[in-house]
N, C-alpha and C positions, 0 to 999 in steps of 0.2 A: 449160689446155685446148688452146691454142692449140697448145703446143707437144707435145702427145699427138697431137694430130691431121699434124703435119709429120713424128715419126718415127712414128706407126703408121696408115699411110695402109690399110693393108691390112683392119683393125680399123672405120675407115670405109666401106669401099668392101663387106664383109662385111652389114654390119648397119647400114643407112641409116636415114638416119630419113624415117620414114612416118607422120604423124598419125592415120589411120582402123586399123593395125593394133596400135596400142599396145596396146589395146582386150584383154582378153583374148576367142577366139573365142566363149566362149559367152554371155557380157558382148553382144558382137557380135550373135547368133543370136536373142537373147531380146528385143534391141530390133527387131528383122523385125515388120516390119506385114501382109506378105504373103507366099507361094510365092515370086514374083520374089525378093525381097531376100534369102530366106533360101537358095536356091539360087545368087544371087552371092556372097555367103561360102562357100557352100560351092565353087564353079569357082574362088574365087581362091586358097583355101586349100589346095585339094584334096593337094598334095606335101605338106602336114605333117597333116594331121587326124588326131588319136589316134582310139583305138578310143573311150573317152569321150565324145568331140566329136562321133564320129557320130550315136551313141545321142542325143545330147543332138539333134542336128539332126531325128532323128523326132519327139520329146517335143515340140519346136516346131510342128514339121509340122502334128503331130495336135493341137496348142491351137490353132493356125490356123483347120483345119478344122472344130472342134466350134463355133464362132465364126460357120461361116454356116449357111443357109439349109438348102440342099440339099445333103446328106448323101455323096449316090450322086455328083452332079455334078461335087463336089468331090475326091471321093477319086480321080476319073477324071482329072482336071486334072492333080493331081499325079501319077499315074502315068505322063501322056503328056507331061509338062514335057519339055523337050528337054534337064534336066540330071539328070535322074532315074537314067539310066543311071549318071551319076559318081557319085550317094552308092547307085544298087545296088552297082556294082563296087566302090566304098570296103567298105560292108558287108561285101561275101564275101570280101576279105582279110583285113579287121578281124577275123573271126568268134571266132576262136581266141586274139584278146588281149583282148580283151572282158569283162568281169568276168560272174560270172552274175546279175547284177540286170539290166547293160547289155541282156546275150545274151537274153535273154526280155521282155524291154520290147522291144527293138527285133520282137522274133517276135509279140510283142502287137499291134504298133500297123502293122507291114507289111500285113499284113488288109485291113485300115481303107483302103487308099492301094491296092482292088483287087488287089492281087498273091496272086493265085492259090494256096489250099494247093499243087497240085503244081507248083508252082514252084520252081526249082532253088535258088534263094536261101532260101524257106521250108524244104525240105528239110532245107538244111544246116544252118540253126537249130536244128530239131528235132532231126537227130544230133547236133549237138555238146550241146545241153542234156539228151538221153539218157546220153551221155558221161558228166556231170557230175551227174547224178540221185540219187546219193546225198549229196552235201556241201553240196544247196540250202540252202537255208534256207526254213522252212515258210512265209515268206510269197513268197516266188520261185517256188518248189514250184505252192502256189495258181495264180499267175499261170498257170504252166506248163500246167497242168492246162487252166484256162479258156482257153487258147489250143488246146491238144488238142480241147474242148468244140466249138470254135467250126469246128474242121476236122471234126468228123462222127467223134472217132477216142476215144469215149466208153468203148469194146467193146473196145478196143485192145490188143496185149501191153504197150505202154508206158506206158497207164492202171492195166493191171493190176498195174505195179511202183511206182507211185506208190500205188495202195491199198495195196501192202503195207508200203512207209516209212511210210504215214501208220498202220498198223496196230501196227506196232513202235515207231513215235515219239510214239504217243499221248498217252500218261500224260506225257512234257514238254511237249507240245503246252499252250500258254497263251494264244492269240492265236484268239479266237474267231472274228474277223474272216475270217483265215487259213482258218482249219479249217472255216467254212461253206462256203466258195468249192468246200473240197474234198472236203465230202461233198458236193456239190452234185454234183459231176463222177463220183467217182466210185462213185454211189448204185447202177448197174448191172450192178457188179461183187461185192458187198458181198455175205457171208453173213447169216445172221440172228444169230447170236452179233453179228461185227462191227457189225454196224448195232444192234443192245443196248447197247452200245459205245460207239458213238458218241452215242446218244441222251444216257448215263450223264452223259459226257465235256462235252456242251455242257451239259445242266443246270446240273454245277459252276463252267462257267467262264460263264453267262449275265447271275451278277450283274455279273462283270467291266467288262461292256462300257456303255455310256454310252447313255441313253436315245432318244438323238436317232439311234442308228446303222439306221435302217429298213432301211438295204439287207442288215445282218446275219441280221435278222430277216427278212427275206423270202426268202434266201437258206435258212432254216433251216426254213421253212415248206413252200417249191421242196422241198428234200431229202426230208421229211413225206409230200408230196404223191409224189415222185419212188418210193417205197419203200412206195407205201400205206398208211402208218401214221399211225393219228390220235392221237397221243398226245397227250392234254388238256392236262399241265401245260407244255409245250414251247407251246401252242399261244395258252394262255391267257397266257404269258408274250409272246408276242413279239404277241399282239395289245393288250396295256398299250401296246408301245411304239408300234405302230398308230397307236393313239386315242390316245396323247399329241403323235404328229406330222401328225393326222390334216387339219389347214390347210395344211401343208405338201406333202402327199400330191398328184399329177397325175394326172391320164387312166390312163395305163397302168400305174402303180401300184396305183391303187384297181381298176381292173380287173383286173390281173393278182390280187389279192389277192384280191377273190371270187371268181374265178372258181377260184383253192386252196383255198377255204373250200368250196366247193359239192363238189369233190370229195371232199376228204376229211369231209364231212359235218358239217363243225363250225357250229355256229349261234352266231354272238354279233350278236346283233339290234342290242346297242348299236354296234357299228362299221358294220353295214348303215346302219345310220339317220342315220350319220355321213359315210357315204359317201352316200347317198339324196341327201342335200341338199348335199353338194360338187357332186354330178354333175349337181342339176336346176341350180344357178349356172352350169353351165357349159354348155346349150343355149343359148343364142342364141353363144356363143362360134366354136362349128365348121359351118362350110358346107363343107369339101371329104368327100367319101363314106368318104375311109380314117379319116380321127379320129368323124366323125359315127357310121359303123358302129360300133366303139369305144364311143361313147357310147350306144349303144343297146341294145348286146345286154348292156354291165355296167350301164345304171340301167333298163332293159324292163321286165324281172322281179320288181324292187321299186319301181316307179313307182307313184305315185297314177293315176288315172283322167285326171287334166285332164294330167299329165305324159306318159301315155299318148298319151294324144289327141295334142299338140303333136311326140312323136316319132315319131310314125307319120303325120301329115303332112307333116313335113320330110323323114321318107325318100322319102316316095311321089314328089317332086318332082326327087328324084337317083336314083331306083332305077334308072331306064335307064343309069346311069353306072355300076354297079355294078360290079366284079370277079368273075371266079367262085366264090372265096375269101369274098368280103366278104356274096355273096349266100348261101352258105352257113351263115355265121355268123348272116344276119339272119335265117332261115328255121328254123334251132335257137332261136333266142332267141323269136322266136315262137311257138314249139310250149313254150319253156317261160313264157310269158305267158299261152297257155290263149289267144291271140289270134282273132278273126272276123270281122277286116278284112280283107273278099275281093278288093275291088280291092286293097291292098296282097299279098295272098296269091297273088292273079291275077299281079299286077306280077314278084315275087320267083320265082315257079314261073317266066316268060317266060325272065328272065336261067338262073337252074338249068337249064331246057331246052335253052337255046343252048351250053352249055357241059358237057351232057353226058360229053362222049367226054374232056374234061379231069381227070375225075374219079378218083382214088382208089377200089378198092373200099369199106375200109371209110368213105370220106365220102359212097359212094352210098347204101351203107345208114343213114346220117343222113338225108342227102335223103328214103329213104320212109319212113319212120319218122316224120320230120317232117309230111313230105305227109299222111300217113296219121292223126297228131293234128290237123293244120289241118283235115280231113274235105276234102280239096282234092277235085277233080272235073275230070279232062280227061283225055280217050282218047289225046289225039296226045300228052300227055305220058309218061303210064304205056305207050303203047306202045312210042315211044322209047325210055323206061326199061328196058323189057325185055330192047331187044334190044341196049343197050349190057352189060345186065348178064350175057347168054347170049353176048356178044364177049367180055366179060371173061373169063367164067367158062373161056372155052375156053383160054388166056392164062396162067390162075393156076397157080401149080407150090408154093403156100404153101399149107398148112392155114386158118390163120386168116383171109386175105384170101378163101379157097374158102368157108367160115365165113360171112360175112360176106355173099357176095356170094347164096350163097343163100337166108341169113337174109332179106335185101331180097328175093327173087322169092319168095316163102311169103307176103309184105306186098300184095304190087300185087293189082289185083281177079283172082278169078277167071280163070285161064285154063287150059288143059292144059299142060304142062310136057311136054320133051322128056325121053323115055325116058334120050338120051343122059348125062343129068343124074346117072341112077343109078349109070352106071360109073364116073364122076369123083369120087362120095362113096366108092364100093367101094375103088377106087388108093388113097385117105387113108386107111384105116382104120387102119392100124399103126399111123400118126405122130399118132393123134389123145388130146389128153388129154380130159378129163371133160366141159371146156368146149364144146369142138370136136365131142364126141359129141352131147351135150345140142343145140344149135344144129343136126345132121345131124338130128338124131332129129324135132325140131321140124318140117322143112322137109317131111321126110317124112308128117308126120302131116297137116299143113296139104297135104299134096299129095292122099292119100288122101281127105280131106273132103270136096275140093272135087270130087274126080273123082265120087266118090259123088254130090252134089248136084248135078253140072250135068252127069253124063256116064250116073246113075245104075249106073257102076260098077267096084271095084277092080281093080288091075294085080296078080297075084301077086308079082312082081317087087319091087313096094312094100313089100307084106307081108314077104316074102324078106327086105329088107335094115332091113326096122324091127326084123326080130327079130337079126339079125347085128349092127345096131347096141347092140340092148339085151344081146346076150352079152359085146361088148367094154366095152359100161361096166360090167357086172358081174364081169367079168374083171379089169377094171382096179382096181376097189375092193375083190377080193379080196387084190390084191395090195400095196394101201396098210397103209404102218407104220411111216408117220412122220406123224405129227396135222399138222405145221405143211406139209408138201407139199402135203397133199391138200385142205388148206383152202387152197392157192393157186389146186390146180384148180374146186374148189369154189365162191368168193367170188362168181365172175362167172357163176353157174348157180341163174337164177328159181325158185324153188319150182314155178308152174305149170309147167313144162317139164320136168322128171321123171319120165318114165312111173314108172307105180305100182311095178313090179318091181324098177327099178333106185332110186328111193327105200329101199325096202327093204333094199336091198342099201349103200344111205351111209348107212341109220340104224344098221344094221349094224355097216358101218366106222368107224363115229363111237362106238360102242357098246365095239366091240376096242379103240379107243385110247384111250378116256376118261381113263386115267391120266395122260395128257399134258394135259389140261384146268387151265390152272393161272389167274391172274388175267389175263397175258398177252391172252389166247383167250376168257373164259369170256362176255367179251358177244357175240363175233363167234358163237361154236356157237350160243348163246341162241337172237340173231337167225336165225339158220338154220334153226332147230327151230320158228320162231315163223314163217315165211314158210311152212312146209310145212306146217303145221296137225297135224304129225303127234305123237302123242304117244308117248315113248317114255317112263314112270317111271325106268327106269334115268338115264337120260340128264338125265332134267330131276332126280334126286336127287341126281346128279353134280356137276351143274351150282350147285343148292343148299348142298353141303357144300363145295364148293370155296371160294363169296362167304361164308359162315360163318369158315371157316378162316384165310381172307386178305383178308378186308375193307380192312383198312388200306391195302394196296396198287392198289385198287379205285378210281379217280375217279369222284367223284359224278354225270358225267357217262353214264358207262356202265349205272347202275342203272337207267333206263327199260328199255335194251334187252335185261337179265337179267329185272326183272318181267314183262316182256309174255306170253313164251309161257306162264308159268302163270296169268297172266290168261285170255289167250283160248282157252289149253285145260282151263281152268279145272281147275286141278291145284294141290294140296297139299301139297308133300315131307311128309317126317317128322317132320322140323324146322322146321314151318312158322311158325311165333311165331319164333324165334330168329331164320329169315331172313330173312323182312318185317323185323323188330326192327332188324336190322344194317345192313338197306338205307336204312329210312328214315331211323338215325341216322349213315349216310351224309353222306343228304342235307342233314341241319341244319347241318355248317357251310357249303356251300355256295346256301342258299335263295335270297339274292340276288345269286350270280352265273348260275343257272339262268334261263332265261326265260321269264317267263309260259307261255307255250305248252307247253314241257315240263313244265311243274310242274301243267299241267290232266290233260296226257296221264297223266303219273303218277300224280295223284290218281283219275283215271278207272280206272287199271287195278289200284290197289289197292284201289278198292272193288269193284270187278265181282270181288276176292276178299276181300269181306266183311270187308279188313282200313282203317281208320277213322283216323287219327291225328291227333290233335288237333290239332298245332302245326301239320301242313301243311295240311289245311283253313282253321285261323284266317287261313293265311299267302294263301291263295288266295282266301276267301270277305271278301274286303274292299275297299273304296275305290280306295287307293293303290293294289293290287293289278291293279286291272280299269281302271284309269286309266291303268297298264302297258301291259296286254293289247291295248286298241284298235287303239296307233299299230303295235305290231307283227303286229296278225292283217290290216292293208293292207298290209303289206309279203310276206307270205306269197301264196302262187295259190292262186285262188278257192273250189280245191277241198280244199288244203288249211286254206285258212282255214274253210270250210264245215264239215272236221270238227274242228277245232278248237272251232268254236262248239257242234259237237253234244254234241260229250265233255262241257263243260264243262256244259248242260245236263243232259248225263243224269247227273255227279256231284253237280250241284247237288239233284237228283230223289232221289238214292239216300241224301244225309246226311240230305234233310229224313224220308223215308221209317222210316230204317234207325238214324238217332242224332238222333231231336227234340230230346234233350237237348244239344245243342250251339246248338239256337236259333237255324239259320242260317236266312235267310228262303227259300222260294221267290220268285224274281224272273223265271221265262221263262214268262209264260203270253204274254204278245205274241211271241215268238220260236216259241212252239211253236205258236202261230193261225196263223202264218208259213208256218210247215211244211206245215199241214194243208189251208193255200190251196194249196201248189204239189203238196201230192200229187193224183193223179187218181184213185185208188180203184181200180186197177187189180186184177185177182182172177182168179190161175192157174185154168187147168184142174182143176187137184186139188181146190181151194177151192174150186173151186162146185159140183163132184160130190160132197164135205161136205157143200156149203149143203144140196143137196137130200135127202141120204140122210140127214143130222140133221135137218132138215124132217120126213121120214118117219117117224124114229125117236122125237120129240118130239109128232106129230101135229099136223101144218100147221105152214105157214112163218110162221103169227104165232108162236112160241111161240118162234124162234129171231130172233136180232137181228145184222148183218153189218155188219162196220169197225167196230167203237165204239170210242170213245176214251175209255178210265177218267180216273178223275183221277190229276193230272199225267203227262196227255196220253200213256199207252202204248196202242197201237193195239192190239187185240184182235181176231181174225179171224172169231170166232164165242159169241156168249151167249145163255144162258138160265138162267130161276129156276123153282127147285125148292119149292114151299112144305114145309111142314111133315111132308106126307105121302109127299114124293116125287114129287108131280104138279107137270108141266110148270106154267107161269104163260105169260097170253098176252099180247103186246105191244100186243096192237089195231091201229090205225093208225096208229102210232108207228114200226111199224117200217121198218126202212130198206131201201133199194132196195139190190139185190144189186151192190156194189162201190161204192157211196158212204159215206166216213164217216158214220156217224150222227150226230156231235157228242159233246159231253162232257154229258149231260145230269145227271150228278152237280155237288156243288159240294168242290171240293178240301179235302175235310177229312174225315178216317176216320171219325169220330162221325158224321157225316150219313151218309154211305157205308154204314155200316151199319145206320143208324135208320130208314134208305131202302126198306129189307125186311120186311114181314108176320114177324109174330113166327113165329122155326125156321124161315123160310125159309134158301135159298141161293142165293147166285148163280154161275154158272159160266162158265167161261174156256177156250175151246178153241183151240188153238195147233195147225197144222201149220204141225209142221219139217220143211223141206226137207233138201237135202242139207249145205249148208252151215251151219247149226246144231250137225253135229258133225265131229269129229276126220276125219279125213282116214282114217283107218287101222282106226280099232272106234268102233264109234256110241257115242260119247260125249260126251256134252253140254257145250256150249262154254260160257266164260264169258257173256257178253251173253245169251240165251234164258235159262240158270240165275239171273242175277240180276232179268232182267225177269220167271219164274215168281217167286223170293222176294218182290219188290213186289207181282204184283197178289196174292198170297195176305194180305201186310202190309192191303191194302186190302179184303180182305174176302172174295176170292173160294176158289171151288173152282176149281185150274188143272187141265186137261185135255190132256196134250200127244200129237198123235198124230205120231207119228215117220215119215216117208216110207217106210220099209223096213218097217214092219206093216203101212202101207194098202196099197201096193203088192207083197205080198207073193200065194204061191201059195196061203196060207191064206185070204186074204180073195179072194180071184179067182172062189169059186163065188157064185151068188144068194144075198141075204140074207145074206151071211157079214156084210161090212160093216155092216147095220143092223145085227145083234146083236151085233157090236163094238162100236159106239157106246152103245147099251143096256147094255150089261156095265158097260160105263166109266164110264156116267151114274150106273144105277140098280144097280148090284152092289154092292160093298164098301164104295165112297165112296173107295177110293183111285185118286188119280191118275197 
């Protein structure tokens, strides 16, 4: 050695020896306990660092920083390190010998460490991994992608080249992981074949992936959500993996995931209730207002009462702390709790107030929207409101943020609206789709109303432009002819908000395209058909032969939202046994992953059409069953729980009625005393211009009896008995003051009900329908009034139903028309 070192002294004096750099650098890097240490390897090395080495010095960086506290603090520290500049400038040398895993990791985690998308260093990341955009590999691709994501560049032409590798490389695509990330990103680019596609693509590879990977599955959920589609078996799949990680789960996990569930409308009660009780564990947990709010607006909504209680005094205590942001979220989450804690209400409108001019159009119209559920009450708020929302509005150069902004001034109380308002819907009208017209149309009608009421009267002008608005939706729906466009415009347009005309004009459109109705679509038209009360035979035949034809392909989840419109418009196809048949054998292999609640709904509305089924009744009218039900109808809002309980009632009423032989007991006579404590007796106009002209027509007001409750418990608007001969029967002093129940003075059982009558007597039932008893479109009698007549007739009586449009008709309008109407109807045919 000795003598290597006398002739090659040069060999020496080259390559010394140095104890700390033996080390290989990234050996070096990995042992950094901090910024400092890891930025002096990097100043001492800085002449030789590969391209490698640099990357690797991010990857440390950023384990560093995940490591503390604050997040922001951090990532500014190292940005402003005073050696930061030498591994930027190493970087943008390196760029180009970089490998592409290197090159997008380093573009990944730059972000993180504040450096600015339009930063000249991010920049050149992005060109050079554009560069190279075809040869990635589909999980660098990912990366790629989620770092575009994170720049706002979602929309992008270079998003749109990554949809299309990923469209072409599909079918090798095997890395579910991967290909979440990036249908994730690029979900708003996607045609609807593609996105078919996609759905097909993860199915296949779903089993692949390992039970524990939650972020795959919520990633796949995100996409679901991102593209509107609720596809059941995608969703019922990745919420197994949920509730199998469900201990595992955080704050913003469990949140971020119902708060996907609510929109895409998927109910799985078993993961709420799983999440319910992660999240009440973890109140005494958070004092500061950004995690607290978090905690409130995702356990609010499914909280118990005493849960309740404790989060809405802990907010109350930081509410003056609030963000404008975070006050927003608490004031939605309140309006969906059905909440009437007015000092909390008071508290949360203060911050919303102060923060006004901060605001977003469409987050102003949550604001009253909100306000407007709370029944909130303040001048100086809603005036403010206004005039932020007439600043705004003067500002928008968008359709849907103009949309938006007037939808909210149509909401605030009464006021006159500026004329000016009309020209700035007139400018949009080109640009506006279905959605955009419906929302115009609305603000207008809500303008008119109010002018009428508090001004006692119309602007021509108004008129003018409601009917210019109804020629462009009718215009526009003439020229629809593709089913899945027009149901995009379509989705987010209420039923009630449809003038009559241009209704007409999408039952129409929906009518031309029907051939395009295939399993896809046929619960989305259902629901549509079933919100507008309208009934179209065509269309609900359509609808029928399609779930007939392609059951199979059908999730058992969709068949509530196919039964309902021929429930409540109480409609029969042709093939009506076949249908029902198909649907409910649907449902059987799904019974127990359905939820009580649906399975009531459903039962409810296949008997309000007289169809019975054995199994799912057994399945619902039992123990275990309703032992279900409870914990999940607290989980549900008040109101929905309310009619949850009603349904289930009035199916419980219609088996015992309609199928004795099934021996299922009656059990709501304490739930319907319930009811009959909190109704007030309350008796329209119409009703009691009845009470008295059937008074007349019967001879005196004993002979007529007002509110009685038959057995089990259907309210009756008007009775009287007929004996033998025809002659009225008198109640004596029995009977009831006009708009109070009378009570159920029968005892619940048909053989007394009827043994209860002088022999050939009858008893009689008279029912006025309002408007809303029938169809929207031709008076036709709706499910619920059709099956409440088949009951009381089960019970005994003669039903009498007088329809709004005969009493209120030009024929009944002379003297005595009316009593000889009632007469005819009484004492004529005996048909009712």
């Amino acid at each position: 050695m000795f003598c290597l070192r006398a002739t090659c002294p040069f060999f020496w004096k080259v390559f010394r020896f140095r104890p700390f750099s033996c080390k290989p650098l990234i050996v070096q890097m990995n042992e950094c306990t901090d910024e400092k240490e890891i930025f002096d390897v990097i100043d001492r090395n800085k002449a030789t660092l590969s391209a490698k080495q640099v990357g690797h010095a991010f990857n440390v960086l950023w384990r560093l920083q995940r490591q503390k506290k604050s997040s922001l603090q951090n990532a500014e520290c190292v940005r402003d390190h005073p050696q930061f500049p030498t591994l930027y400038n190493l970087t943008t040398h390196k760029i180009e010998s970089m490998t592409d895993a290197t090159l997008v990791n380093v573009l990944h985690i730059a972000p993180r460490f504040a450096v600015a998308a339009h930063d000249p260093l991010v920049e050149s990341l992005v060109t050079e991994a554009w560069k190279r955009l075809e040869r990635l590999d589909i999980n660098v691709l990912s990366t790629f992608s989620a770092c575009l994501a994170h720049q706002h560049l979602r929309c992008s032409p270079l998003m749109g080249k990554i949809a299309d590798i990923v469209n072409r490389k599909l079918e090798s695509i095997q890395d579910l992981r991967s290909l979440s990330v990036l249908m994730t990103n690029i979900s708003s680019l996607i045609s609807q074949h593609f996105q078919e596609k996609l759905i097909k693509k993860t199915e296949l590879l779903f089993d692949t992936i390992d039970s524990s990977q939650v972020s795959t599955a919520r990633k796949i959920v995100q996409f679901l959500r991102n593209v509107k589609c609720t596809h059941y078996p995608l969703l019922e799949q990745c919420d197994k993996v949920f509730l199998s990680n469900a201990a595992h789960l955080d704050l913003d996990s469990i949140s971020n995931i119902l708060a996907m569930y609510q929109f895409l409308r998927f109910d799985s009660f078993e993961f709420v209730s799983v999440a319910k009780k992660r999240l009440t564990e973890m109140i005494p947990l958070f004092e500061h207002p950004e995690a607290f709010v978090k905690l409130f607006v995702a356990l609010g909504p499914v909280a118990g009462p005493q849960e309740k209680k404790r989060l809405k005094s802990t907010l109350l205590l930081m509410s003056e702390e609030l963000t404008s942001q975070q006050a927003l979220a608490v004031v939605e989450a309140m309006e969906e709790m059905e909440s009437r804690n007015s000092q909390l209400i008071q508290k949360i409108a203060s911050v919303l107030h102060k923060n006004l001019e901060n605001y977003r159009p469409v987050e102003l119209l949550r604001i009253t929207q909100a306000l407007n559920v709370l029944h909130f009450q303040s001048k100086e708020v809603f005036v403010k409101l206004r005039e932020v929302l007439l600043s705004s509005l003067k500002g928008s150069f968008r359709v849907m943020e103009t949309a938006s902004l007037l939808c909210a001034l149509s909401l605030l109380p009464s006021a006159h609206q500026d004329e000016a308002v009309l020209s700035r819907i007139e400018a949009f009208l080109p640009q506006c789709d279905l959605s955009s017209l419906t929302n115009f149309t609305t603000f207008v009608l809500r303008w008119i109303e109010s002018d009428h009421m508090y001004f006692g009267r119309v602007i021509g002008k108004q008129l003018k432009l409601l009917h210019t608005l109804n020629l462009y939706s009718r215009q526009r729906l003439r020229q629809s002819n593709n089913l899945h466009l027009l149901w995009e415009e379509l989705k987010y347009v209420k039923g009630d908000r449809l003038h009559e005309s241009v209704l007409e004009e999408t039952i129409a459109a929906l009518q031309h395209l029907m051939d395009e109705i295939n399993y896809t679509n046929v619960a989305k038209i259902a629901s549509f058909v079933y919100e507008n009360n309208y009934l179209s035979t065509s269309l609900l035949d359509r609808i029928a032969a399609v779930v007939v034809q392609q059951i199979e392909k059908i999730h058992p989840f969709s068949v509530l939202a196919i039964i309902l419109p021929f429930s409540r418009l109480n409609y029969d196809p042709p093939q009506r046994d076949e249908f029902l048949g198909v649907c409910v054998q649907c449902l059987h292999s799904h019974l127990g992953a359905l939820s009580p609640p649906v399975l009531v709904l459903l039962g409810y509305a296949l008997a309000t059409l007289e169809y019975f089924p054995e199994d799912l009744l057994k399945a619902i009218f039992n123990i275990q069953f309703l032992a279900r039900l409870d914990p999940q109808l607290e989980i549900l809002t008040s109101s929905l729980s309310g009619k949850v309980q009603f349904h289930l009632m009035e199916l419980n009423r219609a088996v015992c009625l309609e199928c004795p032989e099934f021996q299922i007991p009656w059990f709501h006579d304490r739930f319907c005393q319930q009811q009959c404590n909190k109704d007030t007796g309350s008796i329209n106009g119409a009703q009691q211009q009845i009470y008295k002209i059937l008074a007349e027509a019967l001879g005196g007001p004993s002979f007529v009896k007002a509110s009685v409750l038959s057995p089990y418990y259907h309210t009756v608007d008007f009775e009287c008995i007929l004996d033998k001969r025809k002659q009225p029967l008198s109640y004596g002093s029995h009977n009831a003051t006009l708009g109070n129940p009378a009570g159920m003075y029968w005892e619940s059982n048909i053989q007394t009900v009827r043994s209860s009558l002088p022999s050939g007597a009858e008893r009689i039932a008279f029912e006025f329908l309002n408007s809303k008893a029938f169809c929207r479109n031709i008076p036709h009698l709706k499910g619920n009034p059709a099956m409440k007549k088949r009951h009381l007739e089960i019970l005994g009586y003669r039903v009498i139903q007088i329809p709004h449009f005969e009493w209120n008709s030009m024929a009944l309008s002379i003297p005595d028309a009316r009593v000889d109407y009632l007469r005819q109807r009484i004492f004529g045919d005996g048909k009712s």
